[in-house]
Phi, psi and omega in degrees: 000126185251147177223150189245146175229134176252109200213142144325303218248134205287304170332312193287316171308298236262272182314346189257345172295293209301314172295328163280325169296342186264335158282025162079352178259163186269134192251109176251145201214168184216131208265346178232185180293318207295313192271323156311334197293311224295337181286329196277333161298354196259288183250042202254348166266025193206017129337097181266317200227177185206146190228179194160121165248152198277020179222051158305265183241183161309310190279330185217146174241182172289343176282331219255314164329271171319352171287293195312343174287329173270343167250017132283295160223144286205333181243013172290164192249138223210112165244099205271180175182146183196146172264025155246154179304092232286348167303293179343307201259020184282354168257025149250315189307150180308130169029040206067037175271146167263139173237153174214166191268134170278136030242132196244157150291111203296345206281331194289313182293349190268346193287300193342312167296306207280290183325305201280322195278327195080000000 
C-alpha cells in the first residue's frame, strides 16, 4: 500500500514517513503543493492513501491537493491534518476524508489509514 504524504513542517513529514513504514506502507513523500501535484501526477494512480496537511501555502491547501488527487485517482483515501480546529474545515474536505488535529499521533494516522485502506 503506497500512500503519499504532504507536510511543511519537516519533524512532522520525518515522523509520519517513519510510523507509516513501520505500519507496512510504502511512503513517498512531499513538502509543498508543487511537488505533491508533480507526485501525484507521476504516481497518483498507484496510490492507496494521500496524508495532507491543510496549511501548505498562501496560494494552495491541503484541500486543493486532494481535489487534484482525486481527480488522478477517484478511490484514494484522504486524510487532513491541521493545526487548527479540524470543525472549521469539515465541510471543504473530500469525500469520506478523515481529519485530526496536530499535534496528531503518527500511530493514530496510520490505524486510519490501516481502516480504510485494508
Amino acid at each position: 500500500m503506497r500512500v503519499l504524504v504532504v507536510e511543511d513542517e519537516t519533524l512532522v513529514l520525518f515522523t509520519l514517513e517513519a510510523e507509516l513504514t513501520r505500519a507496512g506502507f510504502e511512503v513517498v513523500m512531499a513538502s509543498d503543493p508543487a511537488g505533491a501535484r508533480a507526485r501525484l501526477d507521476e504516481e497518483g494512480a498507484d496510490l492507496s492513501g494521500l496524508v495532507v496537511d491543510l496549511n501548505l501555502s498562501a496560494e494552495e491547501t491541503g484541500f486543493d491537493v486532494s481535489r487534484h488527487a482525486r481527480t488522478v485517482n477517484p478511490d484514494v483515501t484522504v486524510i487532513y491534518i491541521s493545526g487548527n480546529d479540524p470543525s472549521q474545515w469539515a465541510d471543504q474536505g473530500v469525500k469520506d476524508s478523515v481529519f485530526f488535529a496536530k499535534p496528531v499521533l503518527s500511530a493514530e494516522v496510520a490505524k486510519a489509514l490501516q481502516s480504510r485502506i485494508g
